[in-house]
matplotlib code that plots the C-alpha trace (Angstrom):
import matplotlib.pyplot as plt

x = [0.0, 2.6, 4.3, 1.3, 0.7, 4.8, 3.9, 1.4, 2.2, 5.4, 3.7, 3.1, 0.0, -1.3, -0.4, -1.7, -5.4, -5.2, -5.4, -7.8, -10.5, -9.6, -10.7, -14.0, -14.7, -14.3, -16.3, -19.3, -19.0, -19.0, -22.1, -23.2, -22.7, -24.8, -27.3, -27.9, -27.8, -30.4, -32.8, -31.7, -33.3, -36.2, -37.2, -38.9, -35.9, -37.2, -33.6, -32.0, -29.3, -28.6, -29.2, -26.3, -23.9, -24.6, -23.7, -21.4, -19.5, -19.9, -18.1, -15.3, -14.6, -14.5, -12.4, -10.0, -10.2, -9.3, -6.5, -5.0, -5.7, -3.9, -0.8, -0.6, 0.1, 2.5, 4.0, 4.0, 4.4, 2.5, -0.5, -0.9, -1.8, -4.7, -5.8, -5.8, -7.6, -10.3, -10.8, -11.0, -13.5, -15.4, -15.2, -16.9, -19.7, -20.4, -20.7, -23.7, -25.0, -24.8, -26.3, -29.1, -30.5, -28.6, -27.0, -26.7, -24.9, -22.9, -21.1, -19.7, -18.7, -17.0, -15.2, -14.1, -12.3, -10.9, -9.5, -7.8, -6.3, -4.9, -3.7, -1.9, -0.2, 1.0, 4.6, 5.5, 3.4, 5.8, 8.9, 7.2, 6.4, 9.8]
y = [0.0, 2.5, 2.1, 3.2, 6.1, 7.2, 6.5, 8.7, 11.5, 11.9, 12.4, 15.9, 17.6, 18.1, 13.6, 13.3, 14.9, 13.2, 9.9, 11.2, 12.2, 9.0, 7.0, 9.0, 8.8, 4.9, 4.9, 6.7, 4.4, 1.5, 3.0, 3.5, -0.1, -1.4, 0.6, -0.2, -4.1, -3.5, -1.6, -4.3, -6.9, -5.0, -2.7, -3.7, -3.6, -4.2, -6.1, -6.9, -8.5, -4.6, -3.8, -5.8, -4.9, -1.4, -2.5, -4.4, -1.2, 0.6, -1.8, -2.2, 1.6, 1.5, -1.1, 0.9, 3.8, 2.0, 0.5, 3.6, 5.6, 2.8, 2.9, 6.5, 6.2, 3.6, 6.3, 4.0, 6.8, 4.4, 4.9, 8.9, 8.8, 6.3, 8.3, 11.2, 9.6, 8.3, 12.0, 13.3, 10.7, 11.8, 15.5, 14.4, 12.5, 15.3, 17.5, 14.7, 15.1, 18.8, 19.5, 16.8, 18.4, 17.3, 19.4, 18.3, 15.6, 17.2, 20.2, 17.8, 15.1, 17.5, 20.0, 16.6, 15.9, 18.8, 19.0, 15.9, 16.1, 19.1, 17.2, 14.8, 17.8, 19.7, 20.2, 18.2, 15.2, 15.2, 15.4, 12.7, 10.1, 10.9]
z = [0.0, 0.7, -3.0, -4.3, -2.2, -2.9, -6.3, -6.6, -4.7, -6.9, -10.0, -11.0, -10.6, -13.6, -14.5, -11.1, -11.9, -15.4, -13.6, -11.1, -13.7, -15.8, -12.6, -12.5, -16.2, -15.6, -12.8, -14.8, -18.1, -15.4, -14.3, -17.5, -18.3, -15.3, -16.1, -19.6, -18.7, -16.3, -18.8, -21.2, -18.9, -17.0, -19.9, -22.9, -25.3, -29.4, -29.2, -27.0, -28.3, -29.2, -26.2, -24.4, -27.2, -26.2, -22.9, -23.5, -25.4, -22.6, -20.1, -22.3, -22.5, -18.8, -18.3, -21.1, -19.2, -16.0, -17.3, -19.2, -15.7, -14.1, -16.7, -16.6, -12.9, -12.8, -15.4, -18.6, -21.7, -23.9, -22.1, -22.9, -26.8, -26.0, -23.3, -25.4, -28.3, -26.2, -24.4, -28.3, -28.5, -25.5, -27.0, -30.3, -28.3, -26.1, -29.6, -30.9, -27.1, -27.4, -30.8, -29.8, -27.0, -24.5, -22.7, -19.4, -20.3, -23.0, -21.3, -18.8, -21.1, -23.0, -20.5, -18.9, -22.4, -22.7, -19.5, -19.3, -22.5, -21.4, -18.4, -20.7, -22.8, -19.9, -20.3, -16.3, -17.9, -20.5, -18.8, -16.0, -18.6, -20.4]

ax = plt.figure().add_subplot(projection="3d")
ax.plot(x, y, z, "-o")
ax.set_aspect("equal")
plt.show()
């Protein structure tokens, strides 16, 4: 337990919030996921074999995100591009949410993006991941 806790209070602040927010964006698509398998069993899905596919995306983005918060802690470099790439990602979907209607959900999803990427750019991130 205390490697972990040395480990990451040395990383800088701004890699340090990256992983953070990584961690809650997993914990939300997790979320996300259990929730969509429940409507897909309770609700009255026209397929749901489509429904669990959806779910099924969803759980497999959080464990990606998990796993690149968890890299990015341990300080792997290879684990910043996908991270970046998937908050790009998040940006784009929160532009569909936004233009859709749905913008409680979109203004979050989308400062969240940006924010971590810029997490990820930040000049210390660099040099820790170096």
């Amino acid at each position: 337990m205390s490697s972990v806790t040395s480990t990451s209070t040395s990383l800088p602040a701004p890699l340090h919030w990256a992983v953070r927010l990584l961690a809650v964006e997993a914990v939300a698509a997790g979320l996300a996921a259990a929730l969509l398998v429940y409507q897909g069993i309770a609700g009255d899905a026209s397929s749901p074999g489509d429904a669990f596919a959806v779910a099924g995306f969803a759980g497999v983005a959080a464990a990606a995100i998990a796993g690149l918060a968890a890299a990015l802690a341990r300080r792997k470099p290879r684990a910043r591009a996908p991270a970046i790439v998937l908050q790009l990602m998040a940006v784009m979907f929160a532009v569909v949410l936004l233009t859709s209607g749905v913008v409680w959900l979109g203004v979050p999803v989308g400062v969240l993006g940006i924010a971590v990427t810029t997490l990820l750019l930040a000049p210390s991130t660099n040099t820790a991941l170096s």
